[in-house]
N, C-alpha and C positions, 0 to 999 in steps of 0.2 A: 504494500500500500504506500502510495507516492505522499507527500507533505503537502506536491502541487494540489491533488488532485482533492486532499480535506481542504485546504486553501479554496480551490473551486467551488468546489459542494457547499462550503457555506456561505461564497457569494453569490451563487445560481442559484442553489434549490429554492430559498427563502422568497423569492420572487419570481420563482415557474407557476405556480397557483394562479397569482395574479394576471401573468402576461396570457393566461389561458382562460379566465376570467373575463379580461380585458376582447382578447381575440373573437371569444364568445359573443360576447354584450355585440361588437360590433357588427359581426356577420350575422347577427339578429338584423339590424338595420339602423341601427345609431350611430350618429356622429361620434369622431374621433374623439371630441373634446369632452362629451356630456358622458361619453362610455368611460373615460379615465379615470373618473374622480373614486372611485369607490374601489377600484385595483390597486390605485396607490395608496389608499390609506389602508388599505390590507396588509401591501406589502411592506409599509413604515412597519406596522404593528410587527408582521411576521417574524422583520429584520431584528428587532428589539427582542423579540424571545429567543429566535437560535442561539443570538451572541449572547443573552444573558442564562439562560437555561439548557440550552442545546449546545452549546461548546462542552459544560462543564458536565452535561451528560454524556456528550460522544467521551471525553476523558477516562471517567468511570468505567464505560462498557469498554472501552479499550482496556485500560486496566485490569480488569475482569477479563481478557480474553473473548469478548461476546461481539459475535457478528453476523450472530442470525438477523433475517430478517423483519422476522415476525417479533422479537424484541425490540427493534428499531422503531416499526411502527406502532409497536403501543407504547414505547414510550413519547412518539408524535404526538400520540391522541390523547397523553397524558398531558402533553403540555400544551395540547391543544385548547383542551377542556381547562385548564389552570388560565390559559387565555379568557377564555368565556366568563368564567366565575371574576376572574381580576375586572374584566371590563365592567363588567354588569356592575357589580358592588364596589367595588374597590375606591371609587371617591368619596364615599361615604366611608367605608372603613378607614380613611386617613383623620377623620373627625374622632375616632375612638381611639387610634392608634398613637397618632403623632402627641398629642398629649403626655401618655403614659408614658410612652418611650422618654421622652424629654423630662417627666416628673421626676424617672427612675434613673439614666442620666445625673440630675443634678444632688441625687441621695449618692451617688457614688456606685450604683451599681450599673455593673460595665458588661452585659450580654452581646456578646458576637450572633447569637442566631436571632437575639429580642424583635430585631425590628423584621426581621422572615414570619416565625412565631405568632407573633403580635399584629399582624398583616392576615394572615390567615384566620387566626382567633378573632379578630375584629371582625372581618368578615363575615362569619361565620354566625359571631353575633348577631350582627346587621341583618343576615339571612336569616335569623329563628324571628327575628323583632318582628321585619318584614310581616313575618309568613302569619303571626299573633296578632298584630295590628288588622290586617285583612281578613283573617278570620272571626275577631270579634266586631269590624265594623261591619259583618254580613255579606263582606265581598272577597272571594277568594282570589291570590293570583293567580291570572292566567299563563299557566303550563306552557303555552305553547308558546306565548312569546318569548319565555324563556329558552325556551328549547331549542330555537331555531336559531337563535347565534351560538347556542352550543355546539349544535351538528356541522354551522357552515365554519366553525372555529376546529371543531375536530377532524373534519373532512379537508381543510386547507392545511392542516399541519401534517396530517397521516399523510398528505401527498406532497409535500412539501419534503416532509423525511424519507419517503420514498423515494425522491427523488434524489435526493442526497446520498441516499445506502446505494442506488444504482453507481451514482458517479465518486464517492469514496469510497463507500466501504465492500463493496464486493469486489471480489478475487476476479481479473483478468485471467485468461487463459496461458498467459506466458505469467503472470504469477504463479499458476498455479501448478503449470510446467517447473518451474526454477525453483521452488520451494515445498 
């Protein structure tokens, strides 16, 4: 496995979704200009998770020796869905977090994983509050609108890492000859 070729893969794959997206939306019948706008804010977002989650995952499975596939892509769709949840909630969860963090901070306690933790914990809050709020005002959330920037978050990223495991991490035939 080439250094080029991880080099490539996390600057191609992260934005193959989008330019397929994009390609899409157009040969539908839309203009260049009014089809772009929602490929690139995909692909910003995309880019933002491989390098911050997807580098320090490909690390790990390397390390681990792991180059199956089928690992590859659920760990995509893990981070895909970690996309979904962040965007959905995640601005709100900085209202519970960034407090705490900064309270506990200034007591002198110095957590390396607090502000990970504490991002997810807030979250998660905000998601039970959510769901208690709508249910005793007589109105439940609606599922689906949840659920559809889940799947188009899980389904961009499993393909996004697909695409990457084709162009890194599988074994060429003169690898596999040579080694």
């Amino acid at each position: 496995m080439s250094k080029w070729r991880v080099l490539i893969g996390f600057l191609v794959a992260p934005g193959l979704p989008a330019l397929l997206v994009y390609l899409t939306v157009l040969f539908l019948g839309n203009d260049a200009w009014s089809s772009s706008f929602v490929p690139v804010v995909l692909a910003i977002i995309a880019y933002v998770y491989a390098w911050a989650l997807g580098i320090p995952a490909y690390i790990l499975l390397r390390r681990k020796g792991v180059d199956r596939f089928a690992v590859y892509l659920a760990l995509g769709a893990l981070i895909g869905l970690s996309q979904a949840y962040v965007l959905s909630f995640g601005y709100f969860a900085g209202i519970l977090v960034i407090p705490a963090y900064f309270l506990l901070r200034r007591k002198g306690t110095n957590f390396t994983v607090f502000p990970v933790a504490a991002t997810f914990i807030g979250l998660t809050v905000f998601y039970v509050l959510y769901w208690v709020w709508y249910s005793y005002s007589g109105r439940m959330p609606d599922l689906k609108a949840g659920l559809e920037p889940a799947l188009i978050a899980i389904t961009y990223a499993a393909t996004s890492t697909a695409a990457f495991w084709l162009i890194a991490v599988r074994e060429t035939k003169a690898e596999k000859a040579a080694g």
